[in-house]
Phi, psi and omega in degrees: 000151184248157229264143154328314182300309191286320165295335153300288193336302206282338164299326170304304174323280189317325186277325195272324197256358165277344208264156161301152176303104142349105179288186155248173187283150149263152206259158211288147184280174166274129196297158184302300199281346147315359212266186227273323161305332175289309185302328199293282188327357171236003123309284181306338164257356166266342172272332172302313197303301196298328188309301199313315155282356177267321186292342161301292190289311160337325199265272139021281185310317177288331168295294176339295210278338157311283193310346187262005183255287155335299162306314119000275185304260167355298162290329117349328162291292163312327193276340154324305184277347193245344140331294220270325171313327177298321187287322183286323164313306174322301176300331204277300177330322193281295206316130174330124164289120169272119226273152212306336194289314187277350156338278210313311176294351152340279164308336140311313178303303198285359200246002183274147173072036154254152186293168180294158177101303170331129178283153182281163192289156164278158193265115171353302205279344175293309203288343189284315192271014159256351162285311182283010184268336185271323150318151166320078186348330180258352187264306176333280180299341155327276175304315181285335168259041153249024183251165196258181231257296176328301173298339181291330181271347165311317169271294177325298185319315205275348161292139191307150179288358186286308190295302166308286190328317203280320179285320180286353159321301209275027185248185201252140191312340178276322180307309171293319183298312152341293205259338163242040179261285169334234237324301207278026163265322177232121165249193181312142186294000000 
């Protein structure tokens, strides 16, 4: 009896020899864009692509590090301005208080040996309330209360009431009740 295997062979044999001869393939063409000039141009524009993006985000990146350099500068600037405002809060908190009879003659004093008309130079606490007029509202309120509350109300008195009304909305409620406790206690000279 013959083994399985073998009779599968002959069977194979037998399929293989009705069937026609088997060319061989011939090989599949290449498609155009595979072809070997296409693949380079398409390097060469994936390496243009890529230039085009790195000179961007270069470009990007510089823009970036101006502004945090700016932004830098700016801060730096403030931290500056809120020095020489503290000094100045400070000095105007120290200066004597003058008693209410002499008030009213103040402004002669300051306005003498000026020609008529001329405005009097500002009062520390004047030049302070024309810096913090220039902050920000929330930057404002922020600094006076760290300041002490007579001087805080010093500066606010030299501000327009639009301009005060707006830091103190943003100081914390007891801090503003505070500070417009001062002003309507002592008022403007």
């Amino acid at each position: 009896m013959a083994s399985p295997a073998l009779l599968a062979g002959l069977a194979a044999a037998l399929l293989a020899a009705d069937a026609p001869p088997a060319t061989p393939a011939a090989p599949a063409p290449v498609p155009p864009a595979l072809s070997g000039r296409a693949l380079g141009e398409e390097l060469q524009r994936a390496a243009r692509d890529r230039r085009v993006e790195q000179a961007a985000l270069a470009q990007e990146r510089q823009r970036l590090e101006a502004l945090a350099a700016e932004i830098e500068r700016a801060r730096a600037a403030l931290r500056e301005e809120t020095a020489r405002l503290q000094a100045l809060a400070a000095a105007a908190a120290k200066a004597p208080a003058a008693p209410q009879a002499a008030q009213p003659h103040r402004p002669a004093a300051r306005t003498a040996g000026l020609r008529p008309g001329a405005r009097p130079p500002p009062t520390p606490a004047g030049v302070a309330a024309r810096t913090v007029r220039n902050l920000r509202p929330e930057q404002a309120a922020a600094m006076l209360a760290h300041l002490d509350r007579a001087a805080a109300a010093a500066i606010l008195r030299e501000m327009r009431p639009a301009d005060a009304a707006a830091v103190v909305d943003r100081m914390a409620p007891d801090a503003g009740a505070e500070l417009l406790t001062l002003l309507a206690r002592n008022p403007a000279p």
